[in-house]
C-alpha positions in Angstrom: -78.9 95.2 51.0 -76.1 93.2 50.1 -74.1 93.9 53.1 -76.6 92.3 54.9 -75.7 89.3 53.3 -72.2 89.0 55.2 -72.9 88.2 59.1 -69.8 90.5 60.0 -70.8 93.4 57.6 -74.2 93.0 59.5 -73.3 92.6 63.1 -71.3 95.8 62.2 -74.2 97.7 60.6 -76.6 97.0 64.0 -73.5 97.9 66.1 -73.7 101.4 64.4 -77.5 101.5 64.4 -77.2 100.9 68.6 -74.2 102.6 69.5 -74.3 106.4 69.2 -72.1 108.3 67.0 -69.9 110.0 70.1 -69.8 107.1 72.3 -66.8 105.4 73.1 -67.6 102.0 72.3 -68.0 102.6 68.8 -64.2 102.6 68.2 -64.1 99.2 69.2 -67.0 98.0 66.5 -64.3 96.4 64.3 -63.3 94.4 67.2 -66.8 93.1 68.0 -66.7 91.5 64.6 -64.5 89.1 65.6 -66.6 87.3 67.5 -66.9 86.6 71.6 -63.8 84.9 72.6 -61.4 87.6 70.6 -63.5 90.7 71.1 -63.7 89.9 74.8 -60.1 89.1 75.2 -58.8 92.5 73.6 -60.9 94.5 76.0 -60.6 92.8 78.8 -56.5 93.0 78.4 -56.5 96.3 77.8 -54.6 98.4 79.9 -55.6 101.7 78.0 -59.6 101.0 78.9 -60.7 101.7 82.6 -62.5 99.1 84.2 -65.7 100.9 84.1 -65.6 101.4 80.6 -64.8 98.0 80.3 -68.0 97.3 81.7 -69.8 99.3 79.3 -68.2 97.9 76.1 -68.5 94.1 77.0 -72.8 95.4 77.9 -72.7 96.7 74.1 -71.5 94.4 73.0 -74.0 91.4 74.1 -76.5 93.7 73.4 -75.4 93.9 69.6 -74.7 90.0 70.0 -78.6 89.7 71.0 -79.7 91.7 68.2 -78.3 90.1 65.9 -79.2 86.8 67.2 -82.5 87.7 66.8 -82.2 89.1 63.5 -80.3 86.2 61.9 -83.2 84.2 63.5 -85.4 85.9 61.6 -83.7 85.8 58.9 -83.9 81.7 58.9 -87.4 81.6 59.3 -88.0 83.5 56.4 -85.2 81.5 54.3 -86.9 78.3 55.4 -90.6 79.1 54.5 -88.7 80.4 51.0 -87.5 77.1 50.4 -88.8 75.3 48.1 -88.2 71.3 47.6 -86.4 69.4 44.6 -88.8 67.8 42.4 -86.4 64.8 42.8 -88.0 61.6 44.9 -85.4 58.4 44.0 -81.8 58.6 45.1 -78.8 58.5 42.5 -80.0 54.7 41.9 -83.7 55.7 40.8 -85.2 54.0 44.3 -87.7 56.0 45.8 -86.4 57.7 48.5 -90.1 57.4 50.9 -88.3 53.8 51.1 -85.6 55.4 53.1 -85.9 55.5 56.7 -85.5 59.7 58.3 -81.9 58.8 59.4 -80.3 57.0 56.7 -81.2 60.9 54.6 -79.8 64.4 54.7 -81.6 67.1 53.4 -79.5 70.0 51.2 -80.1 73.5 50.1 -78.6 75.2 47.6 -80.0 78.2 45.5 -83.1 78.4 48.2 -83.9 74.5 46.8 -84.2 71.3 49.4 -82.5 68.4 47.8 -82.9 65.1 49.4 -80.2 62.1 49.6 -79.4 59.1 50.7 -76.6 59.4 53.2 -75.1 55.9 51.3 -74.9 58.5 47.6 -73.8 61.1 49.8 -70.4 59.0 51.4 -70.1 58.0 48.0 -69.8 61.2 46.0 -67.4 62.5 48.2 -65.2 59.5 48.4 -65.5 59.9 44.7 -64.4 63.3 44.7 -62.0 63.2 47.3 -60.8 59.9 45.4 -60.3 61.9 41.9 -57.4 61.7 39.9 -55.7 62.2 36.5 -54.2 58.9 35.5 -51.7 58.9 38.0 -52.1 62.1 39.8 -54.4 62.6 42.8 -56.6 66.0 42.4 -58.8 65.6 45.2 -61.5 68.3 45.1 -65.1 68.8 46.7 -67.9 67.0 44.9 -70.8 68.9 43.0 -74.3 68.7 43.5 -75.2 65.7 40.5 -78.6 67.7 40.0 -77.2 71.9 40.1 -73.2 71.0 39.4 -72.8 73.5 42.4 -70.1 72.3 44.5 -70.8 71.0 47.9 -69.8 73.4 50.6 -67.8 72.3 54.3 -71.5 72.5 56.1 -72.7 69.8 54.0 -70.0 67.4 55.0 -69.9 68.2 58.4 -73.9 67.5 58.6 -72.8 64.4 56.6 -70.2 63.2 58.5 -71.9 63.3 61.6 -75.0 61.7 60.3 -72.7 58.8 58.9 -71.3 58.6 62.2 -74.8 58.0 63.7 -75.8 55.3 61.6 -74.2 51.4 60.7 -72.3 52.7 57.8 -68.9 52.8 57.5 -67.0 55.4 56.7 -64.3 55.9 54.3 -61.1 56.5 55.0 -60.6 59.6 53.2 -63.6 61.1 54.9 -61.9 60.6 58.1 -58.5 62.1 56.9 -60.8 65.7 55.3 -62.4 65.9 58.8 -58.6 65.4 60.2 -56.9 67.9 58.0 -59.5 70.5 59.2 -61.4 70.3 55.6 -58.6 71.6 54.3 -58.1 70.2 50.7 -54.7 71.2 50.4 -53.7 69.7 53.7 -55.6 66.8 52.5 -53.9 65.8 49.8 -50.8 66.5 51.5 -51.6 63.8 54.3 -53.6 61.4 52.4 -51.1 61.2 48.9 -49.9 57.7 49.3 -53.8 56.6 49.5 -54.8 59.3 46.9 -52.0 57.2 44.4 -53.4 53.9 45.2 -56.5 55.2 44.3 -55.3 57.1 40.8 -54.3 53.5 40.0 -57.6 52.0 40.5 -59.4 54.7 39.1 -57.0 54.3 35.6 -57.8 50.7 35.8 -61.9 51.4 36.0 -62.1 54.2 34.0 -59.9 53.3 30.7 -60.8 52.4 27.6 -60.1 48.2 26.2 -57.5 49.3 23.7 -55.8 51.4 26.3 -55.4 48.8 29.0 -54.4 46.4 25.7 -51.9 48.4 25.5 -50.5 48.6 28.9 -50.4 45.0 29.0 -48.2 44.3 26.3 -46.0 46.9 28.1 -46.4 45.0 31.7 -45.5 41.6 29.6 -42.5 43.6 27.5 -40.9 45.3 31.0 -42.1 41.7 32.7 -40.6 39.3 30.1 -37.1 38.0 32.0 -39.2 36.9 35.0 -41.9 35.3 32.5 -40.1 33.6 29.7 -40.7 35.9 27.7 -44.8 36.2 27.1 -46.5 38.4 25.2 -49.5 38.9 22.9 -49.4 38.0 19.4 -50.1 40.9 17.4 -53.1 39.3 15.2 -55.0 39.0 19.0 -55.3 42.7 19.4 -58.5 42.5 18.0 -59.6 40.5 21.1 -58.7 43.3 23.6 -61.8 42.5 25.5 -61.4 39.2 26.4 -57.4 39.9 26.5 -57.9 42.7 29.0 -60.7 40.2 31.2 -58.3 38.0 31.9 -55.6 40.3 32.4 -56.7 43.2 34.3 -56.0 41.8 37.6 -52.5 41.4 36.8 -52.0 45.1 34.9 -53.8 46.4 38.6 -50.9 44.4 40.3 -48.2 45.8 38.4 -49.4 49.1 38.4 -49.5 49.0 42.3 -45.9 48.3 42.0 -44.9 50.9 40.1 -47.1 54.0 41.4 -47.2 53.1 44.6 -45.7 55.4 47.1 -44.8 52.6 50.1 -41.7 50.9 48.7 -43.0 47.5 51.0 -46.1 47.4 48.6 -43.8 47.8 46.1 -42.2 44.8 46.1 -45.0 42.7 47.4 -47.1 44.1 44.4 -44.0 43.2 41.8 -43.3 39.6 43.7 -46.9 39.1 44.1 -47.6 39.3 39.8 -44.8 37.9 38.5 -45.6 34.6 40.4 -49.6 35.4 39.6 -48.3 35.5 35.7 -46.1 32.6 35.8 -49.0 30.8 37.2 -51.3 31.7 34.7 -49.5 31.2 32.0 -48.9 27.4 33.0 -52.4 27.4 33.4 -53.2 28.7 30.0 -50.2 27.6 28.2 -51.5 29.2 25.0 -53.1 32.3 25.8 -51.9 35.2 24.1 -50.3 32.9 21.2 -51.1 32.6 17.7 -51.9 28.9 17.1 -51.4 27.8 13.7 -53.4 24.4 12.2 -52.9 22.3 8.9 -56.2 22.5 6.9 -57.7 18.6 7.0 -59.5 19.0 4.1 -58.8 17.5 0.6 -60.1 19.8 -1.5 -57.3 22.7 -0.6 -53.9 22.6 -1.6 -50.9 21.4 1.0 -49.8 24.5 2.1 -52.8 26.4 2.9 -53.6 26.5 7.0 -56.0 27.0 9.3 -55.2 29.8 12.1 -57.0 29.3 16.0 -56.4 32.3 18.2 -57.7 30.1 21.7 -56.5 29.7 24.8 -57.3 26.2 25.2 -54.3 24.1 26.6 -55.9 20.8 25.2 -54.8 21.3 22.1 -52.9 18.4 20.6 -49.5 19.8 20.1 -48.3 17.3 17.3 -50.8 18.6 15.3 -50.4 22.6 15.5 -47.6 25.2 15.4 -47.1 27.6 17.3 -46.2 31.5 16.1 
């Protein structure tokens, strides 16, 4: 029964079931296999096969084509009434998906269960996917079902794809390059790479952790510092990561770009573009990222003890602080 499974093992097993053992045509079974175009072509080239014959080989052959036509007909019908539907009813956003009109939804089945999406979750898991990296390394790959963790196969994006293209959506541009490259992953990666690294960046960017990109920015300051005089972060505000990394994540994505990215134009542009973005915020925010260092006003401490303010703000009267 599990031959049956495999359309070519089954086309084969009708083919013996119609054609009798001692009949010519039976040689030829493997050939049938192949389908129309390359079964047709080999015996209708061949010089070793009288016309006649010919004749008779192409009839068997439709007639095995119509069988099992029929059969894998048959064979739907009885998948589909099998079927049963996902007891999911809200899209990956928990809206219910009887809110979504028929074409703006794409129905899946996998393991003999309907699932039901929105076509907007759909373009986004496999931009996602396509999209995936490893800090800085593209590893594009097919998504997964979020419910099963099954993998998506090529039918499902092709019914995607052509649903997206029917509707006001826009496509991605790496859905565009996997229907290009044949749905080839491989081929994929090989012809979208310079987008796939532009993307690693921005998926380092989103997905790491405060004390991380802290850490990345002191680095971008350090390599940075010539073309900055010289700013940094104090060491006593790496306890403020999160506000630190706020205000300078723009700047870490920038500099980033310029050093991962594969177009040597962007490059530059990327590298020009945050040293003068830096330079400007720094004469913005004179005092960010410096320890500021206050005499304590009050009379009932001794002379020497101080008061230490860690905050960006460049009204501070300079006559009265120190900066470390």
């Amino acid at each position: 029964m599990n031959h049956l499974m495999d359309s070519k093992n089954m086309f084969v097993y009708i083919g013996r079931y119609l054609i009798p053992p001692s009949s010519p045509s039976r040689i030829y079974l493997s050939y049938f296999k192949t389908g129309f175009p390359n079964a047709y072509n080999f015996i209708m080239i061949n010089r070793f096969i009288t016309n006649a014959n010919k004749v008779i080989i192409i009839n068997t052959f439709f007639n095995i084509r119509k069988a099992y036509d029929k059969l894998n007909s048959f064979i739907k019908i009885i998948k589909k009434k099998l079927i049963r539907k996902s007891s999911v009813t809200t899209d990956l956003c928990l809206n219910n998906l009887d809110d979504y009109p028929d074409h703006l939804k794409i129905d899946i089945i996998q393991n003999d269960t309907q699932y039901t999406f929105c076509l907007a979750d759909m373009r986004n898991l496999w931009n996602k996917a396509l999209t995936k990296s490893i800090t800085f390394s593209p590893c594009p790959e097919f998504p997964k079902n979020p419910y099963t963790n099954i993998p998506f196969n090529r039918a499902v994006f092709v019914n995607c794809y052509f649903k997206l293209k029917k509707t006001q959506y826009t496509i991605p541009i790496s859905l565009e390059l996997l229907w290009r490259s044949s749905l080839d992953i491989l081929k994929f990666e090989l012809e979208a790479y310079t987008l796939l690294k532009e993307h690693a960046v921005k998926n380092y960017i989103e997905d790491s952790g405060d004390e991380m990109l802290l850490y990345d920015i002191v680095n971008m300051l350090s390599s940075l510092g010539s073309y900055i005089n010289y700013r940094t972060i104090h060491p006593d505000l790496y306890s403020k990561k999160t506000y630190i990394v706020k205000h300078m994540k723009l700047y870490l994505t920038m500099f980033l770009m310029s050093q991962e990215s594969c177009n040597k134009f962007k490059r530059k542009m990327f590298r020009r573009g945050v040293i003068k973005e830096l330079n400007s915020f720094f004469t913005l925010l004179p005092t960010f990222g410096r320890r500021i260092v206050y005499p304590n006003p009050s009379a009932n401490t001794t002379p020497n003890e101080e008061i230490t303010d860690y905050s960006d703000d460049s009204s501070s009267d300079a006559s009265t602080s120190q900066e470390v």
